[in-house]
N, C-alpha and C positions, 0 to 999 in steps of 0.2 A: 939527698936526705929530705931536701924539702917538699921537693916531687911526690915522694915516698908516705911522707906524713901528707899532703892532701891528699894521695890518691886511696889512701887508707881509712881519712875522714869520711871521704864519698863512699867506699866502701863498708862501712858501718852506718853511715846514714840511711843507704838502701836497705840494709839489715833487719831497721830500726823496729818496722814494724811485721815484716814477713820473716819468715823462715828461707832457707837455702833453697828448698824444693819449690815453697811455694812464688817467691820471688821468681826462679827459673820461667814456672811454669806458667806465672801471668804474661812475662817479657817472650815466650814463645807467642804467647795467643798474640799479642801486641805486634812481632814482626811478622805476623800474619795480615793486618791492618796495612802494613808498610810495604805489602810486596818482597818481607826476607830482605827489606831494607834498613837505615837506620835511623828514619824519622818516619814520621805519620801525616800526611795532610789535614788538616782543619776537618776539613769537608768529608774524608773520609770518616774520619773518629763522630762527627756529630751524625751521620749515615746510622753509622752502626749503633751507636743509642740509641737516635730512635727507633732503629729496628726491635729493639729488643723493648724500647717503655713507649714514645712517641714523641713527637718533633718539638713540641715544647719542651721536655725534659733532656731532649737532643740536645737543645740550643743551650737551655740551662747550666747542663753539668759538662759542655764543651766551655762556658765561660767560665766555668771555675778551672778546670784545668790548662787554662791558658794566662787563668788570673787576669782576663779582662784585656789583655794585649792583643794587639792587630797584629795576630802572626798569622802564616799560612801552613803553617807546621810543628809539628814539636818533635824532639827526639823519645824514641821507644823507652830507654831509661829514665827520660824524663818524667811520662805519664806515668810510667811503674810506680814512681816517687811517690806523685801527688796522688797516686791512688790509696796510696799506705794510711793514711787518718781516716778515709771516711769507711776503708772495709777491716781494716786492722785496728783503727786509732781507738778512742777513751772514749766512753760514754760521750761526755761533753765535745769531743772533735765530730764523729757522728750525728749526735744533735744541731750541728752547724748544717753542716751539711742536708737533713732532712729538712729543718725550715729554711735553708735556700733555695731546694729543691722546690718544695712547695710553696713558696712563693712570700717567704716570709722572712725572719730573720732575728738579730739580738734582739729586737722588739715586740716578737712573739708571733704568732700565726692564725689567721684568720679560721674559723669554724670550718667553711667551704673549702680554703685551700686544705686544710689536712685532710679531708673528706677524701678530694679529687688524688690527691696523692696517695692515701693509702688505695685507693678503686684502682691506678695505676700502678703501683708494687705489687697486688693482688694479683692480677690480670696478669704482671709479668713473669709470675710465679708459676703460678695453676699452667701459663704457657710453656711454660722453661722444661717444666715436668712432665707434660705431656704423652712424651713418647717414650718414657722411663716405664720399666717393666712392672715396676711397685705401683704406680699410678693410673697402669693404664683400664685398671676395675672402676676409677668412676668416671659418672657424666662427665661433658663438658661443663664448662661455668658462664655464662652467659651474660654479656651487659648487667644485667636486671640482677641476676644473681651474687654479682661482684658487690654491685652497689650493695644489697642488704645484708651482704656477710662484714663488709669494712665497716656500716653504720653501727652492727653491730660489737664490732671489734673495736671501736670507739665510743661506746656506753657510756663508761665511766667517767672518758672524758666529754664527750656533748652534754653529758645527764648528769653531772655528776652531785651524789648524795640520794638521787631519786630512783628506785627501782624499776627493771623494765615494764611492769604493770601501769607505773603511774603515768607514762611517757607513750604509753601503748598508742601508735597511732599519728603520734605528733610529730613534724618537721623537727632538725634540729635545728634547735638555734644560733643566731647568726649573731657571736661572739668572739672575742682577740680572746686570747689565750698567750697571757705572757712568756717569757723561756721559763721562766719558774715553773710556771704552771705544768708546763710541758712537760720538763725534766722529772717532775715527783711523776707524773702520770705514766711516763716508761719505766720508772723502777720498782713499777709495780703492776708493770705488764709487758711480762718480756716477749711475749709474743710478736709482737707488734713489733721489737729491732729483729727479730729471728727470721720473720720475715720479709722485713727489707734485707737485711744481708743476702738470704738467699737468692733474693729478687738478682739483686746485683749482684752475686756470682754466676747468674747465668746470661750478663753482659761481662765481666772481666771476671774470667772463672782462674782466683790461684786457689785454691780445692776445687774437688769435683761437688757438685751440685747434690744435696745431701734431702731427698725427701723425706724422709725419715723423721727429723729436724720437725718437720711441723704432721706430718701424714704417719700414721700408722704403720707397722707392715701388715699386709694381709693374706692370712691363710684361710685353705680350705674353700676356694672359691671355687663352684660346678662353673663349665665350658657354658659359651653364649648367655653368661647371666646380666639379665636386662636390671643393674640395679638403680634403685630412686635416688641417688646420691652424687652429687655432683663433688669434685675435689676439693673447693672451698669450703661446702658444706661438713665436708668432714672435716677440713682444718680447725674449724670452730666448734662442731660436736666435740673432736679428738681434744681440744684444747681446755675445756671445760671439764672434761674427766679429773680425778685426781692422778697425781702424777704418776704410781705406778701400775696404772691401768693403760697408758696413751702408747705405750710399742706396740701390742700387736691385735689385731681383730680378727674374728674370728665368724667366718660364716654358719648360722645357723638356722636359718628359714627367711623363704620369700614364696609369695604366692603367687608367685609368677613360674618356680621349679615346683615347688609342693603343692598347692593346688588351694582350693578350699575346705580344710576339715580341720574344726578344733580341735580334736585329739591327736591330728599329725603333727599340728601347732605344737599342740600343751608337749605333744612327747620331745621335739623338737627343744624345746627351749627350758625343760625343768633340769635341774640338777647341772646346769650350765656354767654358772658363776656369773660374774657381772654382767650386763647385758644394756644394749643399747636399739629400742624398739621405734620403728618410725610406720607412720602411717601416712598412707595418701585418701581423701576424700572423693566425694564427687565433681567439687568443681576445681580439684584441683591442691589441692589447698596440705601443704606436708608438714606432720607435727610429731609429738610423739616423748618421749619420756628413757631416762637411763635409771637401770633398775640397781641399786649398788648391791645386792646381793645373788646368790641362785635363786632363780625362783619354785615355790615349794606351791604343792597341790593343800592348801588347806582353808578354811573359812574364819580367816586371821588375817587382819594388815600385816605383814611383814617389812621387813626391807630396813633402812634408815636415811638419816638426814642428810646424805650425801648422793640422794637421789633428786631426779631436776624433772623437771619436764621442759621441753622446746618446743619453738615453729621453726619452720624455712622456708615455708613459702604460701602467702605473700610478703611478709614479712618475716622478720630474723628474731628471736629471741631464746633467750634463758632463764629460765626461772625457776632461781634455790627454795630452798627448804625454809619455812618460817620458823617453822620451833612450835607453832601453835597446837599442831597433831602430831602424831606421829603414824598417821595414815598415809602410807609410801606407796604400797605394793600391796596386788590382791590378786589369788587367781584359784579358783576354786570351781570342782567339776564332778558333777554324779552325787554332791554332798545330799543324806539323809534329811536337808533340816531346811527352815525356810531364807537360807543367804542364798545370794542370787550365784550362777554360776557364768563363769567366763574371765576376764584379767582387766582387771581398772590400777589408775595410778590418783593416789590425790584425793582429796575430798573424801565424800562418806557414800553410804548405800544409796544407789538412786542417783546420788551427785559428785559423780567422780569427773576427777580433771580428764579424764578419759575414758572411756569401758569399750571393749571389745564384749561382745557377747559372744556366749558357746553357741547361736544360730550365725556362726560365722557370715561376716558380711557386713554387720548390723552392728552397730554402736553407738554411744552419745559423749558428747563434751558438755562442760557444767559452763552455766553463766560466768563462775568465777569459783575459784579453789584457794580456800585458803592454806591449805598444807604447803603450798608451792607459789601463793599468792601472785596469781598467774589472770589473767583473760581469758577471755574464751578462745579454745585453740581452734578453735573456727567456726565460723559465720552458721555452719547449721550443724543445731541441738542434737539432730537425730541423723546418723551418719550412715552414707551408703559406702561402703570400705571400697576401693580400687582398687588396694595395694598395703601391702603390708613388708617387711623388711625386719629382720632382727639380724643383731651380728652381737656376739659375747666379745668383751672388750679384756686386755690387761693376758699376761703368760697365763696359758692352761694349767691349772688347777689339775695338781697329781691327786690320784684315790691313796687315803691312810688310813691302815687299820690298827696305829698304834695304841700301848694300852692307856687305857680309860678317855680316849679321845674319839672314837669310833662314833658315829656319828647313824641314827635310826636316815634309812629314804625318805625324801621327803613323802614318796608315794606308800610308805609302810603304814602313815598314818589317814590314808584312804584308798580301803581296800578297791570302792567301784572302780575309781580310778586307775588301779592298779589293773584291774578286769577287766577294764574296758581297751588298757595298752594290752594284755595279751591279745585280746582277741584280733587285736590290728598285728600282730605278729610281732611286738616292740616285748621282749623278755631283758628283762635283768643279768646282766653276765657274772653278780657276784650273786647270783638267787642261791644256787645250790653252797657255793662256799658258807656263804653267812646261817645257811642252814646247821650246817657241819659244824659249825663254830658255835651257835647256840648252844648243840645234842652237847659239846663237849662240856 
Protein backbone atom coordinates (compact mmCIF):
# COMPACT_ATOMS: atom_id res chain seq x y z
CA UNK A 1 0.00 0.00 0.00
CA UNK A 2 2.62 2.29 0.75
CA UNK A 3 4.63 1.58 -2.47
CA UNK A 4 1.33 2.40 -4.01
CA UNK A 5 0.42 5.64 -2.41
CA UNK A 6 4.22 7.06 -3.44
CA UNK A 7 4.20 5.85 -6.61
CA UNK A 8 0.79 7.46 -7.28
CA UNK A 9 2.14 10.73 -5.52
CA UNK A 10 5.08 10.80 -8.33
CA UNK A 11 2.58 10.05 -10.67
CA UNK A 12 0.35 13.00 -10.19
CA UNK A 13 3.19 15.18 -9.52
CA UNK A 14 4.48 14.64 -13.27
CA UNK A 15 0.83 15.35 -14.08
CA UNK A 16 0.84 18.49 -12.36
CA UNK A 17 1.59 20.54 -14.89
CA UNK A 18 1.43 18.61 -18.46
CA UNK A 19 -1.17 16.83 -19.92
CA UNK A 20 -0.92 12.71 -20.76
CA UNK A 21 0.07 13.51 -24.41
CA UNK A 22 2.02 16.32 -23.73
CA UNK A 23 4.15 14.74 -20.76
CA UNK A 24 4.56 11.47 -23.33
CA UNK A 25 5.71 13.57 -25.89
CA UNK A 26 8.44 15.82 -24.17
CA UNK A 27 9.86 12.38 -22.14
CA UNK A 28 10.25 10.79 -25.90
CA UNK A 29 12.17 13.97 -27.32
CA UNK A 30 14.25 13.57 -23.86
CA UNK A 31 15.02 9.68 -24.40
CA UNK A 32 16.32 10.94 -27.62
CA UNK A 33 19.03 13.11 -25.65
CA UNK A 34 19.70 9.81 -23.64
CA UNK A 35 20.41 7.40 -26.39
CA UNK A 36 16.55 5.54 -25.73
CA UNK A 37 18.30 5.46 -22.34
CA UNK A 38 17.18 6.30 -18.85
CA UNK A 39 19.16 9.28 -17.86
CA UNK A 40 20.75 12.19 -19.83
CA UNK A 41 24.44 13.36 -19.36
CA UNK A 42 25.18 16.86 -18.24
CA UNK A 43 27.02 17.55 -21.23
CA UNK A 44 24.81 16.29 -23.40
CA UNK A 45 21.46 18.45 -22.26
CA UNK A 46 23.78 21.75 -22.02
CA UNK A 47 24.86 20.78 -26.01
CA UNK A 48 21.53 20.75 -26.83
CA UNK A 49 20.48 24.24 -25.52
CA UNK A 50 22.78 25.82 -26.72
CA UNK A 51 22.08 24.55 -29.98
CA UNK A 52 18.93 25.74 -29.95
CA UNK A 53 19.69 29.61 -27.90
CA UNK A 54 23.79 29.63 -27.10
CA UNK A 55 26.26 28.57 -24.60
CA UNK A 56 25.52 30.96 -22.11
CA UNK A 57 21.87 30.09 -21.84
CA UNK A 58 23.38 26.38 -22.30
CA UNK A 59 25.26 26.63 -19.08
CA UNK A 60 22.48 28.76 -17.54
CA UNK A 61 19.32 26.73 -17.67
CA UNK A 62 21.58 23.25 -17.42
CA UNK A 63 22.25 24.91 -13.72
CA UNK A 64 18.73 25.29 -13.01
CA UNK A 65 17.91 21.93 -13.89
CA UNK A 66 20.47 20.29 -11.97
CA UNK A 67 19.66 22.86 -9.17
CA UNK A 68 23.32 23.65 -8.84
CA UNK A 69 24.67 20.06 -8.02
CA UNK A 70 27.81 18.35 -9.30
CA UNK A 71 26.07 15.63 -11.08
CA UNK A 72 26.99 14.20 -14.40
CA UNK A 73 23.60 13.15 -15.27
CA UNK A 74 20.06 13.36 -14.53
CA UNK A 75 17.23 10.88 -15.25
CA UNK A 76 14.79 11.51 -18.33
CA UNK A 77 11.72 11.73 -15.84
CA UNK A 78 13.51 13.89 -13.88
CA UNK A 79 14.18 16.78 -16.42
CA UNK A 80 10.40 16.19 -17.60
CA UNK A 81 9.64 17.33 -13.95
CA UNK A 82 11.66 20.35 -13.72
CA UNK A 83 10.69 21.33 -17.04
CA UNK A 84 6.92 21.52 -15.90
CA UNK A 85 7.06 25.52 -13.97
CA UNK A 86 9.01 27.25 -16.49
CA UNK A 87 6.92 25.83 -19.79
CA UNK A 88 3.49 24.94 -18.06
CA UNK A 89 3.93 26.73 -14.46
CA UNK A 90 2.25 30.36 -13.29
CA UNK A 91 2.95 33.56 -14.46
CA UNK A 92 5.24 34.09 -11.32
CA UNK A 93 7.11 30.37 -11.68
CA UNK A 94 8.07 31.65 -15.47
CA UNK A 95 9.04 35.03 -14.40
CA UNK A 96 11.79 33.05 -12.13
CA UNK A 97 12.98 31.53 -14.68
CA UNK A 98 13.25 34.46 -17.38
CA UNK A 99 15.22 36.71 -14.85
CA UNK A 100 17.50 33.72 -14.24
CA UNK A 101 17.90 33.27 -17.54
CA UNK A 102 18.79 36.72 -18.20
CA UNK A 103 20.96 37.13 -15.84
CA UNK A 104 19.01 38.45 -12.99
CA UNK A 105 16.75 37.54 -10.37
CA UNK A 106 14.19 38.13 -7.15
CA UNK A 107 16.05 41.44 -7.25
CA UNK A 108 15.02 42.48 -10.62
CA UNK A 109 16.99 42.62 -14.14
CA UNK A 110 19.33 44.78 -15.56
CA UNK A 111 18.15 47.13 -18.80
CA UNK A 112 21.06 45.14 -21.02
CA UNK A 113 20.30 41.77 -19.73
CA UNK A 114 16.58 41.70 -20.73
CA UNK A 115 17.60 43.42 -24.02
CA UNK A 116 20.21 40.45 -24.68
CA UNK A 117 17.72 37.78 -23.63
CA UNK A 118 14.86 38.81 -25.57
CA UNK A 119 17.50 39.37 -29.13
CA UNK A 120 18.12 35.46 -27.93
CA UNK A 121 14.39 34.13 -27.62
CA UNK A 122 13.94 36.09 -30.76
CA UNK A 123 16.57 34.71 -32.80
CA UNK A 124 15.43 31.27 -31.40
CA UNK A 125 12.23 31.59 -32.57
CA UNK A 126 12.33 33.27 -36.33
CA UNK A 127 15.00 30.01 -36.28
CA UNK A 128 12.84 27.15 -34.87
CA UNK A 129 10.36 28.27 -37.69
CA UNK A 130 12.23 28.52 -40.36
CA UNK A 131 11.55 25.78 -42.39
CA UNK A 132 7.73 25.50 -41.47
CA UNK A 133 5.63 25.80 -44.49
CA UNK A 134 3.61 29.07 -42.91
CA UNK A 135 6.86 30.79 -42.60
CA UNK A 136 8.87 30.13 -45.19
CA UNK A 137 7.31 33.60 -47.27
CA UNK A 138 9.54 35.90 -45.35
CA UNK A 139 13.06 37.12 -45.18
CA UNK A 140 15.53 35.80 -43.02
CA UNK A 141 16.12 38.00 -39.62
CA UNK A 142 19.34 39.08 -39.29
CA UNK A 143 21.68 40.27 -36.12
CA UNK A 144 20.71 43.74 -36.82
CA UNK A 145 17.24 42.99 -37.46
CA UNK A 146 16.71 40.89 -34.21
CA UNK A 147 18.14 43.61 -32.04
CA UNK A 148 15.66 46.43 -33.44
CA UNK A 149 12.47 44.27 -33.33
CA UNK A 150 13.27 43.20 -29.31
CA UNK A 151 14.24 46.96 -28.49
CA UNK A 152 11.10 47.48 -29.88
CA UNK A 153 9.16 44.80 -28.28
CA UNK A 154 10.49 46.31 -25.11
CA UNK A 155 9.29 50.13 -25.56
CA UNK A 156 7.23 50.13 -22.77
CA UNK A 157 9.40 48.72 -20.70
CA UNK A 158 12.96 50.68 -21.59
CA UNK A 159 10.68 54.01 -22.21
CA UNK A 160 8.25 53.71 -20.19
CA UNK A 161 5.47 56.63 -20.14
CA UNK A 162 7.32 58.23 -23.20
CA UNK A 163 6.26 57.68 -26.83
CA UNK A 164 8.34 56.16 -29.43
CA UNK A 165 8.77 59.91 -31.00
CA UNK A 166 10.16 61.34 -27.97
CA UNK A 167 13.00 58.38 -27.54
CA UNK A 168 13.40 58.45 -31.39
CA UNK A 169 17.01 57.84 -31.79
CA UNK A 170 18.09 57.27 -28.16
CA UNK A 171 20.13 54.35 -26.61
CA UNK A 172 18.11 52.61 -23.90
CA UNK A 173 18.78 53.27 -20.74
CA UNK A 174 20.84 51.50 -18.47
CA UNK A 175 18.34 50.72 -15.57
CA UNK A 176 17.44 47.59 -12.62
CA UNK A 177 13.97 46.96 -13.13
CA UNK A 178 12.68 45.49 -10.01
CA UNK A 179 10.50 41.81 -10.19
CA UNK A 180 7.69 44.23 -9.74
CA UNK A 181 8.45 46.10 -12.22
CA UNK A 182 8.74 43.31 -14.55
CA UNK A 183 5.81 41.39 -13.68
CA UNK A 184 3.15 44.57 -14.39
CA UNK A 185 5.09 44.89 -17.69
CA UNK A 186 4.29 41.21 -18.94
CA UNK A 187 0.60 41.52 -18.06
CA UNK A 188 0.43 43.76 -20.28
CA UNK A 189 2.26 42.54 -22.89
CA UNK A 190 1.65 39.03 -23.61
CA UNK A 191 3.62 38.96 -26.42
CA UNK A 192 6.80 38.96 -25.06
CA UNK A 193 5.76 35.23 -22.71
CA UNK A 194 4.19 34.06 -26.16
CA UNK A 195 7.28 34.23 -27.44
CA UNK A 196 9.55 32.77 -25.12
CA UNK A 197 7.36 29.93 -24.67
CA UNK A 198 7.59 29.29 -28.24
CA UNK A 199 11.14 30.00 -28.32
CA UNK A 200 11.37 27.03 -25.74
CA UNK A 201 9.22 24.58 -27.32
CA UNK A 202 11.44 24.42 -30.13
CA UNK A 203 14.39 23.23 -27.51
CA UNK A 204 11.89 20.80 -25.37
CA UNK A 205 8.81 20.63 -27.69
CA UNK A 206 5.62 18.94 -25.46
CA UNK A 207 3.34 20.64 -28.31
CA UNK A 208 4.31 20.97 -31.63
CA UNK A 209 5.68 24.45 -32.35
CA UNK A 210 2.61 26.69 -33.16
CA UNK A 211 3.73 29.78 -35.68
CA UNK A 212 0.54 30.88 -35.93
CA UNK A 213 0.79 31.95 -32.10
CA UNK A 214 2.70 35.12 -33.10
CA UNK A 215 2.88 34.90 -37.33
CA UNK A 216 0.00 35.18 -39.35
CA UNK A 217 -1.22 32.58 -41.88
CA UNK A 218 -0.58 33.65 -45.25
CA UNK A 219 -2.72 33.44 -48.36
CA UNK A 220 -2.53 34.19 -51.89
CA UNK A 221 1.22 34.45 -52.20
CA UNK A 222 2.35 34.49 -56.32
CA UNK A 223 5.55 31.67 -56.81
CA UNK A 224 9.29 33.27 -56.40
CA UNK A 225 7.88 36.30 -54.52
CA UNK A 226 10.88 38.49 -53.41
CA UNK A 227 9.05 40.02 -50.27
CA UNK A 228 10.61 43.04 -48.13
CA UNK A 229 9.59 41.41 -44.81
CA UNK A 230 11.53 39.57 -42.69
CA UNK A 231 9.70 37.06 -39.97
CA UNK A 232 10.39 39.27 -37.01
CA UNK A 233 9.29 42.04 -38.75
CA UNK A 234 6.00 40.69 -39.15
CA UNK A 235 5.77 39.38 -35.70
CA UNK A 236 5.68 43.00 -34.54
CA UNK A 237 3.69 44.52 -37.52
CA UNK A 238 1.26 41.32 -36.97
CA UNK A 239 1.33 42.24 -33.15
CA UNK A 240 0.29 45.73 -33.25
CA UNK A 241 -2.81 44.98 -35.32
CA UNK A 242 -6.01 44.78 -33.45
CA UNK A 243 -6.68 41.32 -32.46
CA UNK A 244 -9.00 40.31 -34.94
CA UNK A 245 -7.06 41.25 -37.82
CA UNK A 246 -3.64 39.15 -36.69
CA UNK A 247 -4.70 35.31 -38.27
CA UNK A 248 -4.49 35.75 -41.74
CA UNK A 249 -2.84 38.13 -44.60
CA UNK A 250 -3.51 38.40 -47.45
CA UNK A 251 -1.26 39.24 -50.63
CA UNK A 252 -2.16 42.16 -52.54
CA UNK A 253 0.50 44.09 -54.52
CA UNK A 254 4.32 44.44 -54.73
CA UNK A 255 6.25 46.03 -57.29
CA UNK A 256 8.41 43.55 -57.68
CA UNK A 257 5.20 41.07 -59.44
CA UNK A 258 3.09 44.10 -60.70
CA UNK A 259 5.40 46.53 -61.84
CA UNK A 260 5.13 50.16 -61.75
CA UNK A 261 1.73 51.68 -62.40
CA UNK A 262 -0.60 53.53 -60.14
CA UNK A 263 -3.72 52.43 -61.39
CA UNK A 264 -2.47 48.58 -61.14
CA UNK A 265 -1.70 49.94 -57.55
CA UNK A 266 -4.97 51.78 -56.86
CA UNK A 267 -6.96 48.67 -58.60
CA UNK A 268 -4.98 46.44 -56.62
CA UNK A 269 -5.58 47.54 -53.26
CA UNK A 270 -9.20 49.46 -53.23
CA UNK A 271 -12.21 47.90 -51.96
CA UNK A 272 -9.65 45.48 -49.92
CA UNK A 273 -10.42 45.76 -46.39
CA UNK A 274 -7.64 46.44 -43.88
CA UNK A 275 -4.50 46.65 -45.25
CA UNK A 276 -1.01 46.90 -44.14
CA UNK A 277 1.41 49.06 -46.73
CA UNK A 278 5.34 49.07 -46.47
CA UNK A 279 7.63 51.01 -48.50
CA UNK A 280 11.30 50.81 -49.21
CA UNK A 281 13.37 53.92 -50.06
CA UNK A 282 16.53 54.71 -51.66
CA UNK A 283 19.00 54.15 -49.30
CA UNK A 284 17.30 51.57 -47.93
CA UNK A 285 15.37 52.73 -45.37
CA UNK A 286 11.68 50.48 -44.74
CA UNK A 287 8.52 52.21 -43.31
CA UNK A 288 5.19 52.47 -43.97
CA UNK A 289 1.56 52.56 -42.41
CA UNK A 290 -1.65 50.09 -41.51
CA UNK A 291 -4.65 51.46 -43.21
CA UNK A 292 -7.76 50.10 -40.59
CA UNK A 293 -10.24 50.42 -43.27
CA UNK A 294 -10.81 49.58 -47.31
CA UNK A 295 -9.32 52.03 -49.00
CA UNK A 296 -11.79 54.15 -51.15
CA UNK A 297 -10.91 56.44 -54.32
CA UNK A 298 -12.07 59.86 -53.03
CA UNK A 299 -10.66 63.40 -52.11
CA UNK A 300 -11.52 62.81 -48.26
CA UNK A 301 -9.27 61.64 -45.37
CA UNK A 302 -10.87 58.40 -44.58
CA UNK A 303 -9.79 55.64 -42.41
CA UNK A 304 -9.72 55.95 -38.45
CA UNK A 305 -7.71 55.98 -35.16
CA UNK A 306 -6.66 52.47 -35.29
CA UNK A 307 -4.42 53.31 -37.96
CA UNK A 308 -0.47 53.50 -37.12
CA UNK A 309 2.33 54.24 -39.24
CA UNK A 310 5.75 52.22 -38.68
CA UNK A 311 9.68 51.98 -39.47
CA UNK A 312 11.85 48.78 -39.65
CA UNK A 313 14.63 49.66 -40.92
CA UNK A 314 16.92 51.49 -39.62
CA UNK A 315 15.18 51.46 -36.78
CA UNK A 316 11.96 49.91 -35.22
CA UNK A 317 8.89 51.77 -34.39
CA UNK A 318 5.19 52.33 -33.99
CA UNK A 319 3.42 55.05 -33.91
CA UNK A 320 -0.63 55.27 -32.85
CA UNK A 321 -3.10 57.59 -33.45
CA UNK A 322 -3.04 60.97 -31.44
CA UNK A 323 -6.60 62.02 -31.42
CA UNK A 324 -5.36 65.49 -32.65
CA UNK A 325 -6.80 64.79 -36.55
CA UNK A 326 -8.56 62.53 -37.83
CA UNK A 327 -6.26 62.61 -41.01
CA UNK A 328 -5.65 58.68 -41.47
CA UNK A 329 -5.87 57.72 -44.97
CA UNK A 330 -6.02 59.47 -48.42
CA UNK A 331 -5.97 58.23 -51.93
CA UNK A 332 -7.36 60.05 -54.56
CA UNK A 333 -7.03 59.71 -58.63
CA UNK A 334 -8.23 61.41 -61.90
CA UNK A 335 -10.33 63.92 -59.30
CA UNK A 336 -11.92 67.15 -61.17
CA UNK A 337 -10.57 69.60 -58.55
CA UNK A 338 -7.35 70.93 -57.11
CA UNK A 339 -6.44 67.88 -54.19
CA UNK A 340 -3.53 66.26 -55.15
CA UNK A 341 -3.72 62.77 -56.40
CA UNK A 342 -1.98 59.52 -55.40
CA UNK A 343 -2.27 57.85 -51.31
CA UNK A 344 -0.66 59.60 -48.19
CA UNK A 345 -1.23 58.51 -44.40
CA UNK A 346 -1.05 61.31 -41.57
CA UNK A 347 -0.57 64.83 -41.60
CA UNK A 348 -2.32 67.16 -44.24
CA UNK A 349 -1.93 68.26 -48.09
CA UNK A 350 1.67 68.68 -48.94
CA UNK A 351 2.55 67.18 -45.35
CA UNK A 352 1.67 63.88 -45.11
CA UNK A 353 3.41 61.24 -42.76
CA UNK A 354 3.83 59.60 -46.00
CA UNK A 355 2.57 60.38 -49.83
CA UNK A 356 3.02 58.04 -52.65
CA UNK A 357 2.35 59.92 -55.79
CA UNK A 358 0.19 58.87 -58.93
CA UNK A 359 3.90 59.59 -60.85
CA UNK A 360 4.66 56.32 -59.30
CA UNK A 361 7.98 56.10 -57.85
CA UNK A 362 8.10 59.44 -56.24
CA UNK A 363 7.03 60.45 -52.77
CA UNK A 364 7.69 62.47 -49.66
CA UNK A 365 7.75 61.88 -45.70
CA UNK A 366 6.88 64.99 -43.38
CA UNK A 367 9.34 66.32 -40.93
CA UNK A 368 6.88 65.19 -38.26
CA UNK A 369 2.98 64.21 -38.33
CA UNK A 370 1.14 64.91 -35.92
CA UNK A 371 -2.06 62.52 -36.50
CA UNK A 372 0.50 59.68 -35.75
CA UNK A 373 2.96 61.85 -33.76
CA UNK A 374 5.64 60.21 -35.40
CA UNK A 375 9.35 61.42 -36.95
CA UNK A 376 10.35 61.37 -39.89
CA UNK A 377 9.96 58.06 -41.56
CA UNK A 378 13.04 58.80 -43.20
CA UNK A 379 16.25 60.70 -43.60
CA UNK A 380 15.03 62.05 -47.23
CA UNK A 381 11.87 64.48 -47.61
CA UNK A 382 11.63 63.61 -51.28
CA UNK A 383 11.64 59.83 -51.94
CA UNK A 384 12.89 57.67 -54.75
CA UNK A 385 10.41 54.41 -54.02
CA UNK A 386 12.43 50.85 -54.53
CA UNK A 387 9.82 48.95 -53.47
CA UNK A 388 6.55 48.96 -52.39
CA UNK A 389 4.60 45.86 -50.59
CA UNK A 390 0.84 45.83 -49.48
CA UNK A 391 -0.79 42.67 -47.86
CA UNK A 392 -4.72 43.19 -46.59
CA UNK A 393 -4.69 41.99 -43.10
CA UNK A 394 -7.56 39.97 -40.68
CA UNK A 395 -10.39 37.06 -42.53
CA UNK A 396 -11.71 38.15 -46.05
CA UNK A 397 -14.45 40.41 -46.04
CA UNK A 398 -17.69 38.56 -47.83
CA UNK A 399 -19.66 40.97 -50.50
CA UNK A 400 -23.44 41.67 -48.73
CA UNK A 401 -26.24 42.93 -50.43
CA UNK A 402 -28.46 42.73 -47.48
CA UNK A 403 -31.34 45.14 -47.11
CA UNK A 404 -30.65 48.66 -46.48
CA UNK A 405 -26.92 47.83 -45.80
CA UNK A 406 -25.64 47.71 -49.39
CA UNK A 407 -23.03 49.82 -49.53
CA UNK A 408 -22.28 52.51 -53.04
CA UNK A 409 -18.23 51.38 -54.63
CA UNK A 410 -16.03 53.05 -53.48
CA UNK A 411 -15.22 53.88 -57.26
CA UNK A 412 -19.04 54.69 -57.93
CA UNK A 413 -18.16 57.94 -56.46
CA UNK A 414 -15.34 58.60 -59.10
CA UNK A 415 -16.38 58.03 -62.36
CA UNK A 416 -12.44 58.96 -64.02
CA UNK A 417 -11.51 56.47 -61.88
CA UNK A 418 -13.74 54.06 -62.60
CA UNK A 419 -12.59 54.89 -66.52
CA UNK A 420 -9.60 54.75 -66.18
CA UNK A 421 -9.90 50.72 -64.31
CA UNK A 422 -11.71 49.82 -67.51
CA UNK A 423 -9.62 50.80 -69.72
CA UNK A 424 -6.77 48.72 -67.93
CA UNK A 425 -9.18 45.90 -68.39
CA UNK A 426 -10.15 45.79 -64.24
CA UNK A 427 -14.30 45.60 -64.72
CA UNK A 428 -16.67 45.21 -61.82
CA UNK A 429 -18.16 41.59 -61.50
CA UNK A 430 -21.39 43.01 -59.69
CA UNK A 431 -21.50 45.95 -62.61
CA UNK A 432 -24.30 44.51 -64.53
CA UNK A 433 -26.09 42.84 -61.21
CA UNK A 434 -26.21 46.27 -59.39
CA UNK A 435 -27.54 47.66 -62.61
CA UNK A 436 -30.52 45.19 -62.52
CA UNK A 437 -31.19 45.88 -58.98
CA UNK A 438 -31.29 49.64 -59.52
CA UNK A 439 -33.95 49.20 -62.96
CA UNK A 440 -36.01 47.16 -60.33
Amino acid sequence: MGAESSSTKVHHERKKYFSKEEYHRLLHHIRKLAKDGETVPVTMLEKHITRSFNPDMGKKFTHLLTRGRPVTSLPCTTIVDQLGPPLKGSLEERLYLTLTLAGGGQAGVLSDQIMKYTEVMLAAYVNSIANMSGSKHWKPSPPEVIQQISQALLHDLLFSGASPKEVWKKPPPKVRFSYDDFERWCLGHSIFTSLELEALKGCFPFSPLDYRGLLPEVQTTPKRFPTMLSAAQVMLLNSALPSTLQTDWRFLFSTAVHGWSFSIFMKQIVGKGPSVIVIEDQSGNKFGGFASTSWEVRPQFQGTAECFLFTLVPQTGIFRSTGFNGNYMYLNYLEKNTMPNGLGMGGREELFGFWLDYDFGKGTVAPTCTTFRSPPLSPHQELEIQGIEVWAVGPEEEDSDEEGTRQRSALDKNPDAQALLDMIGKTRVSEGLREAEESD
